[in-house]
C-alpha positions, 0 to 999 in steps of 0.5 A: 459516504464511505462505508464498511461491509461484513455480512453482520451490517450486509442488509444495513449497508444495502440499504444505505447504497440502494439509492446511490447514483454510483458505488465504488468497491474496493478489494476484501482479502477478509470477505470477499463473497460478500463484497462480491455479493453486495456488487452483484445487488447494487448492479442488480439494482441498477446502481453503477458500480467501479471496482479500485484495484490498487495491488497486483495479487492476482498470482496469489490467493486474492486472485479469483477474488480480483478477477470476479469484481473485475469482470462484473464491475462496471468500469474499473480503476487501477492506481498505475499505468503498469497496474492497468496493463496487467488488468488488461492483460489478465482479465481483457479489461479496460480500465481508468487510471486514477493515482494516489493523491498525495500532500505538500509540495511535489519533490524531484528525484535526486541522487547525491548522496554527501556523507560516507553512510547512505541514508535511507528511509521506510516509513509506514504502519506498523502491520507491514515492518514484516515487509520491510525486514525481507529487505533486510539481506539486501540492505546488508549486503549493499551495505558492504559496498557503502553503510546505510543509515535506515531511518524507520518512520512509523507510529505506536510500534511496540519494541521497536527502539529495543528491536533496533539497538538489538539489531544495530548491535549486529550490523550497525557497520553495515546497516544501522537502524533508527526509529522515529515517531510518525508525524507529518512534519517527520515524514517531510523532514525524513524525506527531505534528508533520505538517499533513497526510499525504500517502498 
């Protein structure tokens, strides 16, 4: 089962999990007492628990948040072996790495760009283009060296054709945007033709 926690469905959920052989949390930037109490019921309760790390925000305000699940957790599973070391390091916990799963065919690191302009690709939801624009005065910069074509894969971005033309009015001899709408058969064909990724 997959279930959402607040403290309005706290008791629901509590009882929904109380038979379960095994509980998997993840991190709650939102409400994080209240998946650190919900961890602490279940352990009570004889119930195993794992805690999923999947970012490194320990220098950040989640930090006590990602130490608490750590140390009360029962086992702990990160999502890269470099994640893993800085658990081990921060915290003195072991912990499984277990990676993303991902679909269609495994792709091979190339470099082999054929046309005068670089192209590159971002692709995500819409809530973290404010990550992608940090990237910006890189791009632009190595832009000066060699143009880049961005391709941006994204799904329901509101203004974001307009944002990209405004933009491309700019910078377009060293950074042009483009947008497309997310599809699966968008993400492998964007990919099949990027440069580089930009993650």
């Amino acid at each position: 089962s997959v279930v959402g926690l607040d403290h309005e469905c706290f008791d629901r959920v509590y009882d929904r999990l109380a038979g379960a052989d095994c509980v998997v949390f993840r991190k709650n930037y939102d409400d994080a007492e209240c998946t650190e109490q919900m961890l602490a019921k279940m352990r009570t309760g004889g119930v195993k628990t794992l805690f999923d790390i999947s970012d490194d925000r320990f220098q950040q305000e989640a930090g006590p948040h990602l130490r608490h699940m750590i140390a009360q957790a029962d086992s702990v599973v990160t999502a890269s072996s470099m994640l893993q070391k800085i658990v081990k390091q921060l915290t003195g916990r072991d912990s499984s790495v277990v990676g993303d799963p991902f679909e269609g065919l495994r792709g091979e690191p190339r470099w082999s760009p054929d046309g005068a302009r670089l192209k590159a690709l971002w692709f995500g939801h819409g809530s973290n283009l404010d990550s992608l624009q940090q990237a910006f005065p890189s791009l632009l910069q190595a832009g000066k060296k060699r143009p880049i074509d961005l391709r941006i894969v994204s799904k329901g971005v509101d203004g974001i054709e307009r944002a990209c033309k405004i933009f491309n009015g700019k910078h377009r001899h060293v950074l042009a945007l483009r947008y497309a709408e997310w599809s699966l058969a968008e993400t492998w064909s964007s990919l099949a033709a990027a440069d580089f990724v930009i993650i």
